[in-house]
N, C-alpha and C positions, 0 to 999 in steps of 0.2 A: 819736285823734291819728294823723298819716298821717304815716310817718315815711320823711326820704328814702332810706333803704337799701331801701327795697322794689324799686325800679326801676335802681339800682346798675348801675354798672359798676367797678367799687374795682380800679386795677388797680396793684400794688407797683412801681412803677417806682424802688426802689432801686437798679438794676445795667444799664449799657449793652447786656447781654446777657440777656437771658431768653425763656424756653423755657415754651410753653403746652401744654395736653393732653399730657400722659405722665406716669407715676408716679413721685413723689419716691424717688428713694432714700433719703433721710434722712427719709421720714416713712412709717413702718411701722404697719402696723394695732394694734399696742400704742402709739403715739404717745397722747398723753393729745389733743393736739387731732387728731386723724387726720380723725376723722368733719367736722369744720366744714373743714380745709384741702379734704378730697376735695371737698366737697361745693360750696364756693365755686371751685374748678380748673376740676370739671363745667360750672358756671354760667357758665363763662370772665367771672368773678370777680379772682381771683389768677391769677396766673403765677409760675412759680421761675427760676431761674436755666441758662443755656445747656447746666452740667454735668450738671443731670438732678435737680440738690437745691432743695432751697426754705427750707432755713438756718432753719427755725422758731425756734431759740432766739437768732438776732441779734435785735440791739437796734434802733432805728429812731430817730431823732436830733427835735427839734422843729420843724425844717424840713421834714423829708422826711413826718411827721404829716400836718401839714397837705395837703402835696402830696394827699398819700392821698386824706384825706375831701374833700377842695374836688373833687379829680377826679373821684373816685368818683363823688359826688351829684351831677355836671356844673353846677356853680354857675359864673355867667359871673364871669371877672376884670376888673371894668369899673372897678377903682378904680386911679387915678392918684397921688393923693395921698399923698405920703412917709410912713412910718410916723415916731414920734418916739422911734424905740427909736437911744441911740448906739452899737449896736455891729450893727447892720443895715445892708448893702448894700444901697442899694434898686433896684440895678441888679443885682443877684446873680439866681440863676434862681429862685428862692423867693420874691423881690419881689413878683409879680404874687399869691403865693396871701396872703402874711402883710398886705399891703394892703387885701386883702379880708375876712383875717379880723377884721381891727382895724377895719375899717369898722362891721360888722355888731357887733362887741362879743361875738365870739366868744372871743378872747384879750385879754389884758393886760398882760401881761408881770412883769417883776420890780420890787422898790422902788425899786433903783439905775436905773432906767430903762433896763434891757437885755430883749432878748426870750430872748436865749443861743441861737439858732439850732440850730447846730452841737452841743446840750449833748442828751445823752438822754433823752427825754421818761420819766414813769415812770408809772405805772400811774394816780396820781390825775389828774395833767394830760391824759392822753388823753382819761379820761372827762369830763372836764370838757368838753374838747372838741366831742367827742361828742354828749357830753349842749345843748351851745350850740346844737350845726348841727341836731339831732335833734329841740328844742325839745321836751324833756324837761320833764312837768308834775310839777317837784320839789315836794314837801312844805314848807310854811313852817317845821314844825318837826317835830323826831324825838324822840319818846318815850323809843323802844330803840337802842342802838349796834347799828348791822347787824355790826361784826365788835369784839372786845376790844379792836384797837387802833386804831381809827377811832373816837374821842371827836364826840359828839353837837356839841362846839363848834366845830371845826374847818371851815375853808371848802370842803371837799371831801365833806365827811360827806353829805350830802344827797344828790350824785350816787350815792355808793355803796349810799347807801341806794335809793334808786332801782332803780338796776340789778340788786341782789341782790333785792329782791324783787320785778321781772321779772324774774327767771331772766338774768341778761346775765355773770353772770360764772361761772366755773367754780371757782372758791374756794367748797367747803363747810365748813371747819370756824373753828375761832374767830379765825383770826390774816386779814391779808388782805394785808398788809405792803403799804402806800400807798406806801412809797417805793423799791419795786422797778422797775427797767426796764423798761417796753411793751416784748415782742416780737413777733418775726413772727408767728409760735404765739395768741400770746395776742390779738393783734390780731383774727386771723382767727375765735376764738372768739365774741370778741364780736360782731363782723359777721354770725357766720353764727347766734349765736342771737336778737340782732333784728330780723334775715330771717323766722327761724322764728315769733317771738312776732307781728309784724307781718303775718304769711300767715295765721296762726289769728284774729287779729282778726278782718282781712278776710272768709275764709270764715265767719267768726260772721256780722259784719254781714250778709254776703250770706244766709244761711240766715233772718238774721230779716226780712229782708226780703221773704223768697221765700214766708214764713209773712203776713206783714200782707196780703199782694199778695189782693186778690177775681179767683176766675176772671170773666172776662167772659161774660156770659151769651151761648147761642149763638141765633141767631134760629129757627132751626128750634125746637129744646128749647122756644123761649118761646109758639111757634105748636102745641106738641104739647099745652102746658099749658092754653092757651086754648080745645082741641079738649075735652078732659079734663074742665072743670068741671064737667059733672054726674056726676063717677067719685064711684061710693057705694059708699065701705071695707068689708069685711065680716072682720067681727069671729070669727062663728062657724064655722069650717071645717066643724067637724062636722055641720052641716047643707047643706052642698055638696053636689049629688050627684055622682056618679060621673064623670057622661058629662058633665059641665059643662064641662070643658076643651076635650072634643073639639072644643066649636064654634068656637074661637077659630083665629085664621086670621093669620100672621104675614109676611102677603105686604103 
């Protein structure tokens, strides 16, 4: 599966001002996401803010989500067509991406018929997200709970199963708390390890590729062989003589 974060440009346009290439002050090499922020900053990936911070532990709203991945994976905005959420501007600056997510059947919204824009998106709705635009080949069904509190029947259970077992999330122990807030932090986590699992793919396929691959025979080589047919192998060294070698002439 060819996923679009490989070719990414994800850039957090939460704040009027922000600041590329230099090191966050507020994310320190004890940072639990440290390694995936640095690493997506390098890639001019993310950007932080004008002060020199990159706010990891802010939250990011379900408007400003979307912004993200639609930009990110440079998906064009080519839908017109009003969403039929009633509490949605569709002239607001978000219009163009949540048009398109509802096109594609990336999102859904709520039962009251609201998408809640402006409402915190929280850790299962990102990946669901995620998992939509990434065309993530979910499992029909789950045997095991990937986490104690993520129930096999739940409409989310599948993506997280998913992701935990490609390595997408950073949650190792039994709790996974689905209804905590996506933040900056946590975002970038998961970006930067379906980066990673998606670049091991790749150099997989390419390696077996490079294996199936027949060298092309060289014409010369094919004309040395042809010179060759009557080469008769000798089996016995020990009956060699000595001076046998000398004759041979490598000019």
């Amino acid at each position: 599966m060819k996923k679009f974060l490989t070719t990414i440009s994800i850039l957090f346009l939460l704040s009027s001002n922000l600041v590329a290439f230099a090191a966050f002050s507020d994310v320190t090499s004890s940072h639990k996401n440290y390694d995936a922020i640095l690493y997506l900053q390098e890639n001019n990936i993310i950007n932080g803010y004008s002060d020199g911070t990159f706010k990891p532990d802010n939250t990011v709203n379900r408007a400003e989500f979307l912004k993200i991945i639609l930009e990110g994976s440079n998906i064009r905005l080519n839908i017109t067509e009003n969403t039929p959420f009633s509490d949605v501007d569709n002239n607001a600056w978000y219009a163009p991406y949540l048009k398109k997510a509802y096109d594609e059947g990336w999102i859904d919204g709520y039962p009251d018929g609201t998408f809640k824009p402006a409402q915190e998106i929280n850790k299962v709705e990102a990946l669901k997200i995620v998992g939509e635009v990434q065309n993530w080949n979910l499992p029909e069904t789950i045997t095991n709970q990937p986490f104690d509190d993520v129930y096999k029947t739940t409409w989310y259970s599948a993506y997280v199963f998913y992701a935990k077992t490609n390595n997408f999330l950073e949650e190792t122990g039994n709790l996974y708390n689905p209804a905590d807030f996506m933040t900056r932090g946590g975002i970038s986590e998961v970006i930067y390890r379906t980066i990673a699992e998606d670049k091991t793919a790749e150099d997989n396929e390419n390696s077996q590729q490079q294996e199936t691959e027949e060298p092309e025979e060289n014409e010369e080589d094919s004309q040395d062989s042809d010179d060759n047919d009557e080469f008769t192998q000798i089996n016995d060294f020990a009956a060699v003589s000595t001076t046998f070698f000398n004759e041979i002439s490598l000019d």
